[in-house]
FIDREN-277607 format. One record per residue (C-alpha): residue number from 0; x, y, z. Coordinates in pm, whole numbers, plus 32768, in hexadecimal, padded with zeros to 4 digits. Layout:
<rs>
   nr    xx    yy    zz
  NUM     X     Y     Z
...
</rs>
This chain:
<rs>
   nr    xx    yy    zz
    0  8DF6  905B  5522
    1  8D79  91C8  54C8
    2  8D69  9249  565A
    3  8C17  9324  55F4
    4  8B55  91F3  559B
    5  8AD0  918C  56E2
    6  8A42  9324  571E
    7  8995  92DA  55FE
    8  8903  9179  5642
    9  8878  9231  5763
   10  87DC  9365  56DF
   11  8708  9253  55E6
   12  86B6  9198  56FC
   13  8637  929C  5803
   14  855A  933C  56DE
   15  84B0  9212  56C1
   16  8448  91E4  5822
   17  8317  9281  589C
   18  83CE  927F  59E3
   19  8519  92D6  59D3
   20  8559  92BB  5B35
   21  84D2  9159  5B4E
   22  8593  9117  5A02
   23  86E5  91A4  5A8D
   24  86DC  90D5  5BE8
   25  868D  8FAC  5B2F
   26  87C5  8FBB  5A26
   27  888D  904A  5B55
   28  8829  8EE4  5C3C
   29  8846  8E34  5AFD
   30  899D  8E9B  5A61
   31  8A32  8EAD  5C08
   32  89C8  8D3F  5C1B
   33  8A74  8CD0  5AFE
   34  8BBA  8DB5  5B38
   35  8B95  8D38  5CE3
   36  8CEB  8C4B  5C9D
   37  8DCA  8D9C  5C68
   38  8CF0  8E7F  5DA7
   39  8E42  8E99  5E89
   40  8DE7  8E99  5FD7
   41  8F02  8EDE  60A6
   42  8E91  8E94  6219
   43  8DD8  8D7D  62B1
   44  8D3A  8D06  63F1
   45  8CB4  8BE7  64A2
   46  8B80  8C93  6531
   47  8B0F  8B4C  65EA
   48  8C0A  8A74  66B4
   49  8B9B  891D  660B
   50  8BF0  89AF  6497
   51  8A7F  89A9  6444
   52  8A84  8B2D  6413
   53  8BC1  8BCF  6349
   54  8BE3  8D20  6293
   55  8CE6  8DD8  61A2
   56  8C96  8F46  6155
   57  8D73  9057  6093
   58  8D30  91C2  609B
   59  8DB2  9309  5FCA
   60  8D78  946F  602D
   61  8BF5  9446  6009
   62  8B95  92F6  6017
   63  8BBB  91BA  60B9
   64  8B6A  9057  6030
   65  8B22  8F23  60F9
   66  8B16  8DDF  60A3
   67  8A7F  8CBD  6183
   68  8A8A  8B73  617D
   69  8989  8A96  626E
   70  8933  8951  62ED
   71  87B7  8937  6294
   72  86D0  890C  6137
   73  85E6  8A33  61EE
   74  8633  8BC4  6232
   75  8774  8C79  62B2
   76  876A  8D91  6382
   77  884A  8E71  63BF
   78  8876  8FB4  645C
   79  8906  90F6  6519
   80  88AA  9120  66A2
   81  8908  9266  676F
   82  8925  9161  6874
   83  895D  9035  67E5
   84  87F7  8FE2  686E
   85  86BD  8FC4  678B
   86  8627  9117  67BB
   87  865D  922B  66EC
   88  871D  916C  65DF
   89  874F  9185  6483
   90  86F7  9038  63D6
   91  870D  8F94  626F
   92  8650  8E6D  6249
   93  8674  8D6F  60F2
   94  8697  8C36  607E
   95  8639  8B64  5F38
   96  84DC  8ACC  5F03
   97  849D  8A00  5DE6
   98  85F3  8A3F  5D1B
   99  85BB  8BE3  5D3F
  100  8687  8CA4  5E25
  101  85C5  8DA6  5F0A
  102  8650  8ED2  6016
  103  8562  8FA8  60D9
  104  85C5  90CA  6189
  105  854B  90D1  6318
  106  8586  9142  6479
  107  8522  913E  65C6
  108  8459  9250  66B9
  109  84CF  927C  6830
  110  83E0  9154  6873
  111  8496  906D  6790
  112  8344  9067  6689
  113  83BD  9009  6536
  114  835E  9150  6441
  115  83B2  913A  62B1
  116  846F  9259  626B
  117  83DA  935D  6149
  118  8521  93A4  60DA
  119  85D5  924F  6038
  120  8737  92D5  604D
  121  87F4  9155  6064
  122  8809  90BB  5F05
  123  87D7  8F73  5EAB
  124  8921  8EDC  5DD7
  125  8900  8D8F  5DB0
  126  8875  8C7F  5E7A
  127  8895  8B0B  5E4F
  128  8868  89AC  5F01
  129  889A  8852  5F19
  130  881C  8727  5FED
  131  88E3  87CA  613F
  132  8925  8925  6133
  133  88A7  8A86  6096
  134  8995  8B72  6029
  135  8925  8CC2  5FE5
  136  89E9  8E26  5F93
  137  8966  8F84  5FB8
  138  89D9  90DE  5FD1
  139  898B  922F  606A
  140  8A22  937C  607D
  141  8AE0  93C5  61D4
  142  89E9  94F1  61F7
  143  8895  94D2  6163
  144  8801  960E  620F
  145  86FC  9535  629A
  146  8665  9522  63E9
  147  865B  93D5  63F8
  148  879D  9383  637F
  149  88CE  9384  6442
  150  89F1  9453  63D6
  151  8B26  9363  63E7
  152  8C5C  93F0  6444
  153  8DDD  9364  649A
  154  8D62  934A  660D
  155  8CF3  9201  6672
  156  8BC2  9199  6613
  157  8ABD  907F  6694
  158  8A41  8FA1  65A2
  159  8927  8ECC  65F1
  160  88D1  8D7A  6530
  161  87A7  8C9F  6515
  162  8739  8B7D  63FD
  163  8601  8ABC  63F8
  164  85B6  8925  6334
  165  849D  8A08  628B
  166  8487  8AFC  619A
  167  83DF  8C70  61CF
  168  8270  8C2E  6184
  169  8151  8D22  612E
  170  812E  8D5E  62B7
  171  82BD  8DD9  62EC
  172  83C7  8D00  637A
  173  8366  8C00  6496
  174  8420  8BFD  65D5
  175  8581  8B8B  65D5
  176  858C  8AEE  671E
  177  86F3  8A91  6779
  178  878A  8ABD  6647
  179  87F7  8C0D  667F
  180  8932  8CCA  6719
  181  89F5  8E02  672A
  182  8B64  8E47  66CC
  183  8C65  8FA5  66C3
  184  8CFD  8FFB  65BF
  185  8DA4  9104  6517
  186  8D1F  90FE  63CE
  187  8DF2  9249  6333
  188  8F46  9214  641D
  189  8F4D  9083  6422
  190  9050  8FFE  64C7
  191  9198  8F4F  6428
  192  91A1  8E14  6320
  193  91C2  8CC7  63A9
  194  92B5  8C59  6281
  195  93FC  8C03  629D
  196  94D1  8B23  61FB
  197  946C  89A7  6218
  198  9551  88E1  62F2
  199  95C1  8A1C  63AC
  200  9666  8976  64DB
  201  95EC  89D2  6631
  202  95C8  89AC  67C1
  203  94BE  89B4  68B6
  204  94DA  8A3C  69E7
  205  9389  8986  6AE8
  206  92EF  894C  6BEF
  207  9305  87E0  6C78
  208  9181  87AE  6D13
  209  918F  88DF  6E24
  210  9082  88C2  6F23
  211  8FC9  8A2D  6F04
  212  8F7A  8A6A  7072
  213  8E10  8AC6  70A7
  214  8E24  8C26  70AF
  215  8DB5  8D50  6FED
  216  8F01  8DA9  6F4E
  217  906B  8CDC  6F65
  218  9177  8D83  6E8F
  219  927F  8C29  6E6E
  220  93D0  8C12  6E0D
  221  94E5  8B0C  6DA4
  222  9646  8B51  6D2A
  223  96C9  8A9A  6BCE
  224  9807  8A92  6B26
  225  980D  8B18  69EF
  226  9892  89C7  68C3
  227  99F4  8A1B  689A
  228  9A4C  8ABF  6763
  229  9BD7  8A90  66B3
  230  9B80  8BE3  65F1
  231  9A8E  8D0B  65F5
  232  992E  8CB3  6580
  233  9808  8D63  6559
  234  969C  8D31  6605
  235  95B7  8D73  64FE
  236  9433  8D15  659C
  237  93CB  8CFE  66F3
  238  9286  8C10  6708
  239  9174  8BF9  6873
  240  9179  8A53  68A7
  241  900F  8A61  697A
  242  8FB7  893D  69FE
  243  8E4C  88E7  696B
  244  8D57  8967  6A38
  245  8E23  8A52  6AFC
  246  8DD5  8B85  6A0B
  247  8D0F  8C4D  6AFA
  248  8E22  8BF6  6C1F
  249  8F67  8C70  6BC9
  250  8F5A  8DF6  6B9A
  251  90C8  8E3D  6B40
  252  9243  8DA0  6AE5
  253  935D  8E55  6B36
  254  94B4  8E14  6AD0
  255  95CD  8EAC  6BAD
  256  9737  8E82  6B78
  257  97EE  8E08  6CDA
  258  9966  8E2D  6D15
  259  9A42  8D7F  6C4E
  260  9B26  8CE6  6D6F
  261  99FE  8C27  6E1C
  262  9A7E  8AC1  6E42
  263  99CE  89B9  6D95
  264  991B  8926  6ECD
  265  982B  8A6D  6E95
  266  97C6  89BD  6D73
  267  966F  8960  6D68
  268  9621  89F7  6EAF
  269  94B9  8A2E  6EF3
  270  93D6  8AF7  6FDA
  271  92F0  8C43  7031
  272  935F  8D6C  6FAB
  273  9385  8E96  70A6
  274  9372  8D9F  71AA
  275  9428  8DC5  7302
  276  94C5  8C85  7305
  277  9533  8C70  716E
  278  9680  8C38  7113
  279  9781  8D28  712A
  280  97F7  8D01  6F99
  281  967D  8D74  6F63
  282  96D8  8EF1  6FBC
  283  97E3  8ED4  6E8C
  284  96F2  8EBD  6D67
  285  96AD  9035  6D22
  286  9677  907E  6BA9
  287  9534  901A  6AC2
  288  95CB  8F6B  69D5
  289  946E  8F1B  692D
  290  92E7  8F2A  69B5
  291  91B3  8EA1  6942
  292  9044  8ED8  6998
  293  8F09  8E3E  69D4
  294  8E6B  8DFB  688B
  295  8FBB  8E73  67B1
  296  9061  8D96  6699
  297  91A9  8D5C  6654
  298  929C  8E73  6611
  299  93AB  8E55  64D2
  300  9497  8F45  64B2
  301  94BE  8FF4  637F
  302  95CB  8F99  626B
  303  96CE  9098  62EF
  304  96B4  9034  6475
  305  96D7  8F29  655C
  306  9716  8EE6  66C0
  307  98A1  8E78  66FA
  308  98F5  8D34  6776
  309  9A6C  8C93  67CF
  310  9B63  8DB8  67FA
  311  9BDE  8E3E  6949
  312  9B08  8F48  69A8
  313  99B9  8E6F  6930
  314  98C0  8DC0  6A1D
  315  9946  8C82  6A83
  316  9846  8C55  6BBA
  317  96E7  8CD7  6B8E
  318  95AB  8CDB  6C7C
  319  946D  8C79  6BE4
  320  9343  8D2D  6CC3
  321  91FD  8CCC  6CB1
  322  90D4  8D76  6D33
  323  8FA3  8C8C  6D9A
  324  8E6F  8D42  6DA7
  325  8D68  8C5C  6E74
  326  8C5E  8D3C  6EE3
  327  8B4A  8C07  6F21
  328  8C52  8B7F  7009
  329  8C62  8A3B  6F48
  330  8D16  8908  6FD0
  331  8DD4  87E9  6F54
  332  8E3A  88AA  6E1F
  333  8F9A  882C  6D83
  334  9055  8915  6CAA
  335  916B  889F  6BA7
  336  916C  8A19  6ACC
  337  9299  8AB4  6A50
  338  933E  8B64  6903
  339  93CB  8AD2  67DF
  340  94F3  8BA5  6713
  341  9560  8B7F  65CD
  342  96B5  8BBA  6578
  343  97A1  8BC2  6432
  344  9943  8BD1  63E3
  345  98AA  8CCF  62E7
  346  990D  8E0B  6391
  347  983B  8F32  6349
  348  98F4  9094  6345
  349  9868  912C  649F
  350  9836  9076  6605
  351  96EF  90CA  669D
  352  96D7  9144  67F2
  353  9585  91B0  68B4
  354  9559  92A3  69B8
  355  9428  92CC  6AB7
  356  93BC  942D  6AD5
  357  928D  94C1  6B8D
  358  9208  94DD  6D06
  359  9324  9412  6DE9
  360  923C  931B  6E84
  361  91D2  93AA  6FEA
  362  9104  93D0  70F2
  363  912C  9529  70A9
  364  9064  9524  6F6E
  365  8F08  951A  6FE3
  366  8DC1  9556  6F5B
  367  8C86  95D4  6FE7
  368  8B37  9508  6FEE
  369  89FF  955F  6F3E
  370  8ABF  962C  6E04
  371  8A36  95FD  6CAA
  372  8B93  96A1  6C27
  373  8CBF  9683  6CCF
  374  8E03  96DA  6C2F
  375  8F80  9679  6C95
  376  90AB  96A1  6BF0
  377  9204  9601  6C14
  378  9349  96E6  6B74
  379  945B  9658  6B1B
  380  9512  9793  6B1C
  381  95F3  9852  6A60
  382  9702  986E  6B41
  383  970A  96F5  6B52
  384  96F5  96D0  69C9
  385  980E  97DD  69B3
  386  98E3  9773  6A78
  387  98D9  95C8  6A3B
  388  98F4  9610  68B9
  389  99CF  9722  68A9
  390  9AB5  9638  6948
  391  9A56  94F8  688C
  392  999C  9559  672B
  393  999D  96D8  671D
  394  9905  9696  65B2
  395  97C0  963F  664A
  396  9759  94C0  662D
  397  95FA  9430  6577
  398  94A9  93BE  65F8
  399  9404  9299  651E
  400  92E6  9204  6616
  401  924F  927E  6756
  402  9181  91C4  6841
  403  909C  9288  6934
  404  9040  91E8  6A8E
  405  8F42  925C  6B75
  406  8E44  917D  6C5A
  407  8CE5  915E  6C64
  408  8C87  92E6  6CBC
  409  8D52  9347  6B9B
  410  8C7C  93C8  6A4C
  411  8D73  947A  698B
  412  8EC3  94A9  6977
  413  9002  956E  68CB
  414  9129  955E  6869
  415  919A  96C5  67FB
  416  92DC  9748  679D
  417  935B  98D7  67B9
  418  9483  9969  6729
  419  94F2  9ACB  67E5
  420  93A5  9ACE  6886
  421  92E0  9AB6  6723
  422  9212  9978  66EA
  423  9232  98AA  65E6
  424  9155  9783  6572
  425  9131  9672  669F
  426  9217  9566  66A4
  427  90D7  9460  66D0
  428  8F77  949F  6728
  429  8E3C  93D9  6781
  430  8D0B  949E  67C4
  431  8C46  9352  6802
  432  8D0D  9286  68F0
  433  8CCB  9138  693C
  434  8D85  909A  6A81
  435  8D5E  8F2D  69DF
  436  8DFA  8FAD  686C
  437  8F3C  9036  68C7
  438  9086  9001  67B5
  439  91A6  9089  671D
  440  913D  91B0  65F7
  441  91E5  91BB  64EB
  442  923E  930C  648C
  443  91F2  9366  6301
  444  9307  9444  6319
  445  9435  9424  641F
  446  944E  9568  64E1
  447  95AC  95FC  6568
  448  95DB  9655  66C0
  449  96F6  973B  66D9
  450  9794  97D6  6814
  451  96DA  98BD  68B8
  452  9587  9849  6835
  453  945B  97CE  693D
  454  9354  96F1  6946
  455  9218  9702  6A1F
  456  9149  95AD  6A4D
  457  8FFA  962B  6A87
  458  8F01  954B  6AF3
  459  8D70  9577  6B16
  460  8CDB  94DF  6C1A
  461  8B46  9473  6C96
  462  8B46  9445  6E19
  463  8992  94AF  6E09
  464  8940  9369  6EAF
  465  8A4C  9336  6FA3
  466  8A27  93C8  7130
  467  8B99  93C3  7184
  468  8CB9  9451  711B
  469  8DBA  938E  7001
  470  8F1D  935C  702D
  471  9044  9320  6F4B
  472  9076  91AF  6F67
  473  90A3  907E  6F0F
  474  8F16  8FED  6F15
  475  8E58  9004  6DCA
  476  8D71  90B2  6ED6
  477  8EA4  91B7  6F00
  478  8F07  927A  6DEC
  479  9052  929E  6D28
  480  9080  93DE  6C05
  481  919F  9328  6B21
  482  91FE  9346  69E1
  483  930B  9275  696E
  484  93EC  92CB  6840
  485  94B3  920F  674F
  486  95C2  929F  669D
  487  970E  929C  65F5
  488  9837  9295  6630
  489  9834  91D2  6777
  490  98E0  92EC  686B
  491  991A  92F9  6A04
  492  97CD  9397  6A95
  493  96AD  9288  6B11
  494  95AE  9381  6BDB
  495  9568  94EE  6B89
  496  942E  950B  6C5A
  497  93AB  960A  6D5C
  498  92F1  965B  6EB6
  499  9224  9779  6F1A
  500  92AF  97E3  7085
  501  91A8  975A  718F
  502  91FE  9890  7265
  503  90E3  993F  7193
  504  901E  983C  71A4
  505  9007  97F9  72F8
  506  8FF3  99AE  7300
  507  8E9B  999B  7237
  508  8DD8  98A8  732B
  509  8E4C  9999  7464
  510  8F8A  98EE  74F0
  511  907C  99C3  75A7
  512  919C  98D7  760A
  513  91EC  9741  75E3
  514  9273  9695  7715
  515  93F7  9693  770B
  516  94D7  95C0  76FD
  517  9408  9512  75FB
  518  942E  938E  7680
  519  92BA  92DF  75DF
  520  926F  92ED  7472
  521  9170  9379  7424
  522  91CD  94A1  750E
  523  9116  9530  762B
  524  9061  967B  762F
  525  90B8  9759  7765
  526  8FE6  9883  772E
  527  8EC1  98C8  7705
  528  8E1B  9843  780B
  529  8CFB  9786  7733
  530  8E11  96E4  768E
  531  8EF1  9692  77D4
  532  8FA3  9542  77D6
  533  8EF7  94D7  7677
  534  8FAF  9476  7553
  535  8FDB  9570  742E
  536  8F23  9445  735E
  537  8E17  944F  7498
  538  8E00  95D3  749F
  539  8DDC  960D  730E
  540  8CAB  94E7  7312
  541  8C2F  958B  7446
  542  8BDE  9705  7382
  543  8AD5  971F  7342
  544  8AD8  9755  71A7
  545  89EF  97DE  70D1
  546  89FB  97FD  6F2D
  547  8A62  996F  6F5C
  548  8B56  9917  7059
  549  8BE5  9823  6F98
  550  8BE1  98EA  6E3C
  551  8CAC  99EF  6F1C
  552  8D8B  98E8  6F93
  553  8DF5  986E  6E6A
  554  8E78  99F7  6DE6
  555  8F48  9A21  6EFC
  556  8FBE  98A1  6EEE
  557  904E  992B  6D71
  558  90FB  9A32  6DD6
  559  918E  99C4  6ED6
  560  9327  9948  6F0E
  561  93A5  981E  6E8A
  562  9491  973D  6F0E
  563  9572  96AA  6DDF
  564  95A2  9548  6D85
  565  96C9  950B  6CA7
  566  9772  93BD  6CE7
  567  9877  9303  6BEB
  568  987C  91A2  6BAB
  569  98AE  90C4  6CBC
  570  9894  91B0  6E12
  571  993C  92DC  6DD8
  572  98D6  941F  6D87
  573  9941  953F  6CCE
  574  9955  9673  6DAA
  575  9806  9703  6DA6
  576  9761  9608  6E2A
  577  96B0  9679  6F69
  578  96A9  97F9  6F34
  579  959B  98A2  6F42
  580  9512  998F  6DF9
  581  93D5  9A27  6D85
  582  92E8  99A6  6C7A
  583  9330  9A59  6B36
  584  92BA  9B96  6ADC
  585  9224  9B27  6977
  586  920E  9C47  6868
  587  912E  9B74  6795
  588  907A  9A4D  6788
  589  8FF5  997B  665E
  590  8ECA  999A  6609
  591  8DCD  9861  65D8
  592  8D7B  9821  646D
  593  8C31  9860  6445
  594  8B82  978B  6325
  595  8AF5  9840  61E2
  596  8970  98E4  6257
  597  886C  981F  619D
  598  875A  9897  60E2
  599  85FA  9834  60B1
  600  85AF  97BB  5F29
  601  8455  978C  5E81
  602  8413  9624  5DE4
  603  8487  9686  5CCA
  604  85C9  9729  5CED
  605  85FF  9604  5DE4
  606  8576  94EE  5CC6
  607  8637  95D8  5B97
  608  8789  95B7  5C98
  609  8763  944E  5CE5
  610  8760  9428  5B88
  611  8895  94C4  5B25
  612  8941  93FD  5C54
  613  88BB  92DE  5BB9
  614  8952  92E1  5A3C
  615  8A8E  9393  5AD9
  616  8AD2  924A  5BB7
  617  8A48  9169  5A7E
  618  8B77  9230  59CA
  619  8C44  9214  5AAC
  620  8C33  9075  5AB3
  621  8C08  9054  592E
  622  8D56  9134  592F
  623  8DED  907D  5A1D
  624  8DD2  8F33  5948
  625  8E2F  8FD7  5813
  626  8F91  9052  589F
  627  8F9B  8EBA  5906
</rs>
């Protein structure tokens, strides 16, 4: 076929129409429709927990496509919320009505009213039904320079969802009632495939009906025996098994490998975590091994990696944690979650190994109340990355997926990575953090640490509506600054985390000596005397803290010492563990990218350009098929 033909099919065509734009959306919705069957959409979501609402969506450098397949004969919304609430959201609304596709344009004032929006930057594709469900595809540019719009970036973004047993009439969309919901996602960093190879063989590790004690947070663990391997395989995807209807309850799974000369009568031992009376094999289990997140997928490792199983110096007993978060108190509830991992005789070339960096969870980190911006950051250090790969992998190893962890006062957070002092681009980032979507990222490219490098978790916080301090902790209502790394290949360092020094601290809110020996925990304040005999925990809620105290705070909490956490697999440590050093004197720092300015276009530039856009993508398809 002579490849200029189809320029010239439409250069008759427009010159006939009286309105080319009207006559290039309609061949565009018209030849997409026809071509839908070979639209590959790459990654998909179940927006709604009953499978009434699902989504795929692709994207390129400019644009993202969606397409979204519902449970009703009436409209589909769907949208983008700063909040994942109604207000201030940028909506598409369509459906088909009478055998014709249709796609408005919409979103939402602070107040939640319904507004069409002037500019109609999402374009209809193709749209089609049957007697249960509508399935419609559209696309948009990632920035469309307008107001109303939101720009969509690799952060994580809230996605809001409604459908209706109606069609949009002349009046707008009627209410949705309950058919609505809200779901994080990260539409330009999604996370890993679910495919594997059918009849990949695999084990579950579960709970067995735990009674969750009525109490705001209950972190629980059991002990399991990993299946007994004759050679060295490979785990290849690590799956969440949440026991319907306990979404909301369990915030995180943590994997930890015990010591490999526990007895098997530790097997299948249950109980509280961090608990006075647990068992003694509990304080064994050290290293992550693998964690998951409220509202996370599965994670599969990429074609090159996977976590060792059956030789000598592999887990043979892990610790599965789980942390209940029951802030409604809510009794009688029976928990039977756990993990499921896949695994394969297939080796892959590299054995995966992860290791937790960030702020070493403490009563020491602490957070004022009542600050809209609050920033901490965690170092795992270069003397500790110096000196644990210089002796194990002094050729650096790779990063392939991250997974930030803060709690519920955390808004933002980094992962970023310096070489000599210079920054180069963060490891992971999410400048829209949600506590309930937390999972592995994979990395586009895989980054090498090498000896000597650093990396500074920095997290944002909001503590604007709280009165009292927050402490490092376990509680959801406590916070944690984590960012946990997967790499290759698999080498001895677990923890490279740090502290600032509470001497400093303590020195900013007035106190002039701790009671010695130290006997309670938290320790006692000695001097002065409006913090006598009180807690440090007691004496730091007792200032009285203002934004600018706080904001002042928070500088000297940065530069203050750190104490180094650097601990190998198992319980040892290399040697710097414990020291004491001084955050980093950085000679650059990365710069944000900022998106490309926009600028204001008349009608009919804007109507010439959406032309052009127009014939370029009905090019592109008829090209497409051609090469076919």
């Amino acid at each position: 076929m002579d490849k200029t033909r189809p320029l010239v099919f439409l250069s008759m065509v427009l010159d006939m129409c009286e309105n080319k734009l009207l006559c290039a959306v309609f061949l565009t919705s018209l030849l997409s429709s026809a071509c839908s069957q070979s639209t590959r959409f790459v990654h998909s979501a179940a927006l709604d927990a009953n499978g009434r609402y699902n989504i795929k969506w692709g994207f390129d450098e400019s644009t993202i496509t969606f397409e979204a397949e519902v449970e009703t004969k009436g409209y589909i919304g769907f949208g983008l919320s700063p909040t994942g609430a109604m207000a201030s959201s940028d909506i598409v609304i369509g459906g088909v009505l009478n055998g014709s596709p249709y796609l408005l344009d919409y979103f939402t004032d602070s107040n939640r009213k319904v507004h069409k929006d002037p500019m109609q930057n999402y374009q209809l594709l193709y749209g089609r039904e049957n007697d249960t469900h509508t399935v419609l595809a559209f696309t948009r540019n990632i920035q469309t320079c307008d107001d109303n719009d939101k720009v969509i970036t690799g952060s994580t973004v809230r996605v809001i969802w409604a459908f209706h047993d109606e069609d949009v009439g002349e009046s707008g969309p009627n209410y949705h009632g309950m058919n609505r919901g809200r779901k994080s996602l990260r539409l330009l960093n999604p996370g890993t495939s679910s495919s594997i190879p059918a009849g990949t063989a695999f084990f579950d590790l579960q709970n067995e009906k735990v009674p969750v004690p009525e109490k705001d947070t209950t972190y629980w663990c059991r002990i399991f025996k990993i299946p007994k391997m004759k050679r060295k395989h490979h785990i290849i995807r690590i799956e969440p098994l949440i026991q319907k209807g306990h979404e909301n309850l369990i915030h995180h799974i943590l994997l930890y490998q015990c010591d490999s000369n526990l007895n098997k009568s530790e097997i299948n031992q249950e109980h509280e975590c961090y608990h006075p009376n647990m068992p003694d094999s509990f304080f064994t289990c050290e290293t992550i091994l693998f964690a998951w997140a409220i509202g996370g997928e599965g994670f599969t490792y990429p074609p090159h990696v996977g976590m060792s199983i059956g030789t000598l110096i592999d887990p043979v007993f892990v610790q599965m944690e789980i942390h209940f978060d029951n802030p409604s108190l809510q009794k009688g509830i029976v928990d039977s979650s756990g993990l499921r991992l896949y695994y394969s005789p297939i080796l892959r070339r590299y054995d995966a190994g992860v290791i937790e960096t960030g702020v070493w969870v403490s009563l020491f980190h602490m957070l004022p109340p009542g600050m809209q911006d609050y920033i901490t950051e965690g170092h795992c250090t270069k003397e500790c990355l110096q000196e644990s790969l210089n002796s194990e992998m002094p050729s650096g190893v790779h990063v392939f997926a991250v997974l930030l962890h803060a709690h519920l006062a955390g808004r933002a957070i980094r992962a970023r990575h310096f070489r000599q002092q210079v920054e180069l681009q963060p490891l992971a980032s999410d400048e829209q953090f949600d506590f309930n979507f937390q999972e592995f990222q994979p990395l586009g490219q895989e980054r090498l640490i090498l000896p000597g490098d650093s990396i500074i978790t920095e997290c944002r916080y909001s503590t604007k509506d709280r009165m009292n301090m927050t402490w490092g902790g376990l509680s959801a209502r406590d916070e944690m600054c984590l960012s946990y790394l997967l790499y290759y290949p698999r080498v001895n360092l677990a923890r490279c985390e740090s502290l600032p020094e509470i001497t400093g601290q303590l020195k900013f809110i007035g106190v002039k000596k701790i009671q010695e020996p130290v006997t309670t925990w938290p320790f006692m304040i000695e001097s002065p005397k409006k913090f006598s005999n009180l807690s440090f925990t007691e004496a730091m809620d007792k200032y009285r803290w203002t934004r600018k105290r706080g904001k002042a705070f928070n500088e000297v909490v940065r530069k203050l010492p750190m104490n180094v956490r650097c601990s190998k697999i198992g319980q040892d440590e290399w040697s710097i563990q414990g020291m004491i050093v001084s955050p980093p004197e950085l000679k650059s720092e990365q710069k944000s990218v900022v998106a490309l300015p926009c600028r204001n276009v008349s009608g009919s530039q804007f109507e010439s350009s959406l032309i052009a856009f127009l014939i370029a993508y009905l090019l592109l398809i008829i090209q497409t098929h051609i090469d076919l």
